[in-house]
Structures are given as structure tokens and as C-alpha cells.
C-alpha positions in Angstrom: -0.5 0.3 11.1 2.6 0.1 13.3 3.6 -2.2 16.3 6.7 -1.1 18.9 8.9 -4.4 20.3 12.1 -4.1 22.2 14.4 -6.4 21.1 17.7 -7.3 23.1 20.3 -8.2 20.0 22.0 -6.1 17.8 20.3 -4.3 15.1 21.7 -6.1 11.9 21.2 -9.6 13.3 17.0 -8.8 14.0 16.9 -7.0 11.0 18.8 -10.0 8.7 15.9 -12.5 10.8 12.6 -10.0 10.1 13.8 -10.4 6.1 14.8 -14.1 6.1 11.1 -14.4 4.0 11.3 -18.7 4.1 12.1 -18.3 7.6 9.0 -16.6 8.6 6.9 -19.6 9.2 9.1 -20.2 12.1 7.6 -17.6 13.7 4.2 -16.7 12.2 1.7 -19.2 12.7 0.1 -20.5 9.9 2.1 -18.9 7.4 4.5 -20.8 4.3 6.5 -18.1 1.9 7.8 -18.9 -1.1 10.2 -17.1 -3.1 9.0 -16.2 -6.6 11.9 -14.5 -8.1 15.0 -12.6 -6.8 16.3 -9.4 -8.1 19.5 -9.6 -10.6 21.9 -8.3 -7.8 21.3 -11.4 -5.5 22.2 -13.9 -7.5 25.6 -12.2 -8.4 28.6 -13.0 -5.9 28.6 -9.7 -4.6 27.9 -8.6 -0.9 24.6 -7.3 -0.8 24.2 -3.4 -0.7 20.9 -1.4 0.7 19.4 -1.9 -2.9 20.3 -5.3 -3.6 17.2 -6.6 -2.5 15.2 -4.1 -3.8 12.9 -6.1 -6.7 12.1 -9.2 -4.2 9.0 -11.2 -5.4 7.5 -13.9 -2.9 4.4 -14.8 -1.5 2.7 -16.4 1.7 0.3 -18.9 1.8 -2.1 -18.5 5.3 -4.3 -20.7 6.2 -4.7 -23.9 7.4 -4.4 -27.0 5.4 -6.2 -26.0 1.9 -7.9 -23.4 3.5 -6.3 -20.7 3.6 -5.3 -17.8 1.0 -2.0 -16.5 -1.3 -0.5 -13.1 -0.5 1.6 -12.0 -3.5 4.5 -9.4 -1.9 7.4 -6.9 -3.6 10.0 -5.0 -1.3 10.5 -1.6 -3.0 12.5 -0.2 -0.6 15.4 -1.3 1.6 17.6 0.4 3.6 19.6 -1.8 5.8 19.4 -2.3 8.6 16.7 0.2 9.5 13.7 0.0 7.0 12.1 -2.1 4.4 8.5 -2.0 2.8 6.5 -4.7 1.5 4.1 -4.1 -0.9 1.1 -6.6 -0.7 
């Protein structure tokens, strides 16, 4: 599956908002993430590198007040600021 959207900002700052997880329900109607569990790297007080996110654990609740259903999610791979995959 694949969608196309041109986007007039700079690269980094769409690509930091598209992997702001929490933030998603901003923008996604009907949708609450929650962060399970964070891989080792982000918690240190280091800048984050292309892996450093690598590990993520969160999941998305959709629906509409209890109805709805939980979507548990990893990111595998992430090279920013171009490409990260979500495992569901």
C-alpha cells in the first residue's frame, strides 16, 4: 500500500511530526497511541542516531468510545529522515 502527499516544510520537520506516535491523534481521527516501551538508546541523554529508535513498542487504540480495537506496533527500521517501517 502506498500514498504520495506533497508537503511544503522541510524534510526533517514532517518526518520528526509523522513519528511523534502520541501525537498522532491530532491528526488521525479516532485514533489514541500509547507508548509501551522505548528502546535503551532513548532514554540515554544522547542525540538520537538513525537506530536509536529502532526497538519502539506502542500501540493505537481505534474506535469510538469502547468500540473500537488495539493495534500493537514495532518500528524495525529507521533511517532518518527518509524511511521508517511499522510492523503491525
Amino acid at each position: 500500500m502506498g500514498c504520495e502527499v506533497e508537503v511544503k516544510a522541510p524534510i526533517e520537520l514532517v518526518f520528526e511530526r509523522l513519528t511523534d506516535w502520541p501525537s498522532q491523534s491530532e491528526w488521525m481521527l479516532g485514533t489514541h497511541i500509547e507508548m509501551l516501551s522505548a528502546p535503551l538508546s532513548s532514554t540515554l541523554s544522547t542525540p538520537p542516531s538513525n537506530s536509536s529508535r529502532i526497538g519502539e513498542n506502542f500501540r493505537a487504540f481505534t474506535g469510538l468510545g469502547p468500540l473500537g480495537f488495539w493495534d500493537y506496533m514495532t518500528v524495525p527500521r529507521w533511517e532518518t529522515p527518509y524511511k521508517v517501517a511499522v510492523v503491525h
